[in-house]
Backbone as CSV, one residue per row, in Angstrom:
resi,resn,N_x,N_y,N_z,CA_x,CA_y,CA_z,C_x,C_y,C_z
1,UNK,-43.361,-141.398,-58.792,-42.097,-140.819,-59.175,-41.986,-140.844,-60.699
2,UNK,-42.776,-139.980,-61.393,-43.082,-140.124,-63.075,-41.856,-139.561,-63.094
3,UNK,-41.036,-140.329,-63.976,-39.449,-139.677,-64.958,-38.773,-139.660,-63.927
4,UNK,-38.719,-139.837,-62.514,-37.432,-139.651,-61.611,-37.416,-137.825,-61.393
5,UNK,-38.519,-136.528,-61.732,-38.436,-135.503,-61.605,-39.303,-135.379,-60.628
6,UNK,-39.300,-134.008,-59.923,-40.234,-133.941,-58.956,-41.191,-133.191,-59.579
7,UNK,-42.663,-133.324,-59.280,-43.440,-132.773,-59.705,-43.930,-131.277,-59.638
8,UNK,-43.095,-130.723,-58.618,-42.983,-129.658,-57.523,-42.062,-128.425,-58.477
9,UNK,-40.915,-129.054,-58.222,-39.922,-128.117,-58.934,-38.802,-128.511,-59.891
10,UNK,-39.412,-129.557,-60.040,-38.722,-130.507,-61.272,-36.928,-130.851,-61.133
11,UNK,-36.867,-130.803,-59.788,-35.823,-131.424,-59.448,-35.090,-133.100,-59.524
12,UNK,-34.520,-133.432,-59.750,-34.194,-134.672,-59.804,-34.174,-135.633,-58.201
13,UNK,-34.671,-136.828,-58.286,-35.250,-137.725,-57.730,-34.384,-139.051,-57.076
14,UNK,-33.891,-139.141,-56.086,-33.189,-139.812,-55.318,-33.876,-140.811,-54.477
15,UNK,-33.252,-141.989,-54.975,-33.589,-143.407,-53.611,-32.677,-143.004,-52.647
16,UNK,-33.349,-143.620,-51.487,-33.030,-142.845,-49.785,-33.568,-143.970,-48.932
17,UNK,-33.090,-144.164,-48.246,-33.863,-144.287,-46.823,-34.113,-143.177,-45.963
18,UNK,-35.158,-143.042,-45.207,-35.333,-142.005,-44.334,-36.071,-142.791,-43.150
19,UNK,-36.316,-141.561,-41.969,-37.527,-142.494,-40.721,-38.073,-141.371,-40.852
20,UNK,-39.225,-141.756,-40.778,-40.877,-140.936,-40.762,-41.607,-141.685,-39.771
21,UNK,-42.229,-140.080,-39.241,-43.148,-139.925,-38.022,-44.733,-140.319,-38.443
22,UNK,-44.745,-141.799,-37.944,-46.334,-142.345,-38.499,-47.589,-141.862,-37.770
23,UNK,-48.051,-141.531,-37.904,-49.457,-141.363,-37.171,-50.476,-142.348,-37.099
24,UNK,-50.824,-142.854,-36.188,-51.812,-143.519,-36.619,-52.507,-144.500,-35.227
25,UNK,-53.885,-143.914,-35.316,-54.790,-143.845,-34.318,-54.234,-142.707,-33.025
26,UNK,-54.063,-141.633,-33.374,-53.421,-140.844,-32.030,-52.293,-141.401,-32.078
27,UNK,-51.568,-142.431,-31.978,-50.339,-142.848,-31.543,-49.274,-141.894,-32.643
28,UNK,-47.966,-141.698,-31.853,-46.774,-141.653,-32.852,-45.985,-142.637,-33.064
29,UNK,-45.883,-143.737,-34.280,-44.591,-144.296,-34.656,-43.460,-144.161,-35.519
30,UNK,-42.401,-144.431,-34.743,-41.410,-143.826,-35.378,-40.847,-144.801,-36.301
31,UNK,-41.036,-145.101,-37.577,-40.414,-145.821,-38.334,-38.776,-145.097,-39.212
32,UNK,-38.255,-146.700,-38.860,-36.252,-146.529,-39.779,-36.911,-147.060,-41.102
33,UNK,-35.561,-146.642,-41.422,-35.352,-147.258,-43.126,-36.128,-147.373,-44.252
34,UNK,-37.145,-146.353,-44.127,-38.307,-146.260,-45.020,-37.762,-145.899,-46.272
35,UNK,-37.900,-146.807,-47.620,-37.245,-146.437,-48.709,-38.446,-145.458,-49.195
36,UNK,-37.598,-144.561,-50.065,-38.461,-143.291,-50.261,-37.586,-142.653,-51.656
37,UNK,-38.430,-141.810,-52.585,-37.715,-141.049,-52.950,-37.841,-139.694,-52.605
38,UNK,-36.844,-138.923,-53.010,-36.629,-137.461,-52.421,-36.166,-136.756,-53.575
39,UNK,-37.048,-135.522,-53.638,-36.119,-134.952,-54.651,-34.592,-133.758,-54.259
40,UNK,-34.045,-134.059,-54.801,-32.779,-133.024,-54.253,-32.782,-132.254,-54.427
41,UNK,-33.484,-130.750,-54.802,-33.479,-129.536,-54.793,-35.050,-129.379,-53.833
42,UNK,-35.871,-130.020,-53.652,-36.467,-129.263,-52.400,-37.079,-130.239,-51.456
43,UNK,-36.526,-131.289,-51.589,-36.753,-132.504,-50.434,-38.229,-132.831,-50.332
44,UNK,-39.048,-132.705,-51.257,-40.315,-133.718,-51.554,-40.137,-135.184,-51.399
45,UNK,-40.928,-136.112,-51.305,-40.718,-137.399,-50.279,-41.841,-137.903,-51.534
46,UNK,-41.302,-139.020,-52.372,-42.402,-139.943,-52.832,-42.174,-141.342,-52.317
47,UNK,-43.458,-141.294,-51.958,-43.630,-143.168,-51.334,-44.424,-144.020,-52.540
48,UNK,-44.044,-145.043,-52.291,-44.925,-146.441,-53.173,-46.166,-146.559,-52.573
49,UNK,-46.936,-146.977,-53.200,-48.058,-147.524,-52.136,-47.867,-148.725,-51.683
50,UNK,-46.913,-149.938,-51.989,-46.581,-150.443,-51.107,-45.890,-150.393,-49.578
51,UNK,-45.221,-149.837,-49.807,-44.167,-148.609,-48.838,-44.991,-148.257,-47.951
52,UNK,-46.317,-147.403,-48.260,-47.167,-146.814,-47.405,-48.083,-147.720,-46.766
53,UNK,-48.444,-149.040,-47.325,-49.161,-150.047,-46.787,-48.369,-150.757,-45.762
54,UNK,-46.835,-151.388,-45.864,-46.364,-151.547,-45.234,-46.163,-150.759,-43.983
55,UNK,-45.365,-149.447,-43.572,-45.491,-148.635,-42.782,-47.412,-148.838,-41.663
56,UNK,-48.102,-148.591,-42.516,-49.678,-148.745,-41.632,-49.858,-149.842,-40.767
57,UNK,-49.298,-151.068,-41.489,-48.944,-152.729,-41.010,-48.026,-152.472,-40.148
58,UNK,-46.969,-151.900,-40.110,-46.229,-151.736,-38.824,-46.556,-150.668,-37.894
59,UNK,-46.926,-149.947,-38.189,-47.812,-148.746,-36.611,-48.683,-149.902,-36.326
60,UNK,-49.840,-150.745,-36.961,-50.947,-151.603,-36.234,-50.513,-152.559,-35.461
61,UNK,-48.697,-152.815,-35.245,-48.555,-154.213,-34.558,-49.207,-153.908,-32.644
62,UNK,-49.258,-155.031,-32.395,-49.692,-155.087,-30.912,-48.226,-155.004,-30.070
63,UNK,-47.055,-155.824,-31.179,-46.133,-156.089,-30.152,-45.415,-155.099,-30.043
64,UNK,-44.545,-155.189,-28.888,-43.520,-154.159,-27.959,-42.464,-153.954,-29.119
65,UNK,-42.197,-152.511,-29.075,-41.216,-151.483,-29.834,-39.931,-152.477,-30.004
66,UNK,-38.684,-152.143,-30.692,-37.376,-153.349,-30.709,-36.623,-151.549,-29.255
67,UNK,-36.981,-150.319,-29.400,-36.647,-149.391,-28.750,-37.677,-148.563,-28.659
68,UNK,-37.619,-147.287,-28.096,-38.551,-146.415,-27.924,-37.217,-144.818,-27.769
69,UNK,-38.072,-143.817,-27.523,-37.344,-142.512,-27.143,-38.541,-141.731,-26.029
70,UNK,-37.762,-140.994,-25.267,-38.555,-139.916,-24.434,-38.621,-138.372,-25.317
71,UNK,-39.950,-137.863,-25.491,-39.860,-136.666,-26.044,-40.837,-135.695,-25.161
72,UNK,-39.807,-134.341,-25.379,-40.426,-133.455,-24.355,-41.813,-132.726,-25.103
73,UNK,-42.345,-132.187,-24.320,-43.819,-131.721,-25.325,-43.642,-130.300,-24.725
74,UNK,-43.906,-129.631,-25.654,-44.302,-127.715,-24.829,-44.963,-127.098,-25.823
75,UNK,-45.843,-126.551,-24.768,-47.067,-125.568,-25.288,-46.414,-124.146,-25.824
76,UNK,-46.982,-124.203,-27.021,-46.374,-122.795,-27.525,-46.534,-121.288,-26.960
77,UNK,-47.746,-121.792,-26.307,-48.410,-120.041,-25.765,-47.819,-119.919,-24.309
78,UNK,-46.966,-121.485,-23.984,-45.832,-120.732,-22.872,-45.270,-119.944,-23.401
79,UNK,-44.354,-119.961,-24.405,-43.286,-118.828,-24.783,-43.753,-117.294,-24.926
80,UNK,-45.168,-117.625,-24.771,-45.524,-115.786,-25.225,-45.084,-115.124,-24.000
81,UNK,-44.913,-116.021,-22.544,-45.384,-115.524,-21.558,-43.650,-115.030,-21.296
C-alpha cells in the first residue's frame, strides 16, 4: 500500500475488514475479518504478507469450522439449454 494510493487508478486507500474466499488445496475457506486495504474508487484489495500468511495458517487447520454454510453449485451450460 505505497502512499495509501492505489496503484491501479490512484484512488485513495482504506483500512477495512472484509471475508475472502480462501482456496487452498481444492478446499473453499471462508475467512471473517480479514484486515485489508481497499481502494475506494475501484475496490482493489491490498493484503500484508502477514495477513496472507496468517489466512494460509487458518485454511491448514485440521480442526472443525466455529460455522459452516450450504452453497448451491450450477453448471453454466445448463442455462444455455
Amino acid at each position: 500500500m505505497q502512499d495509501n494510493q492505489c496503484e491501479y487508478c490512484h484512488g485513495a486507500i482504506q483500512a477495512k475488514k472484509v471475508t475472502v474466499p480462501y482456496r487452498y488445496k481444492g478446499k473453499l475457506v471462508i475467512i471473517e475479518h480479514v484486515p485489508v486495504g481497499v481502494c475506494r474508487r475501484c475496490g482493489e484489495r491490498y493484503y500484508e504478507a502477514r495477513t496472507v500468511e496468517r489466512m494460509e495458517a487458518i485454511a491448514k487447520r485440521r480442526q472443525a469450522a466455529t460455522k459452516s454454510i450450504v452453497v448451491p453449485i450450477r453448471n453454466f451450460t445448463e442455462a444455455a439449454a
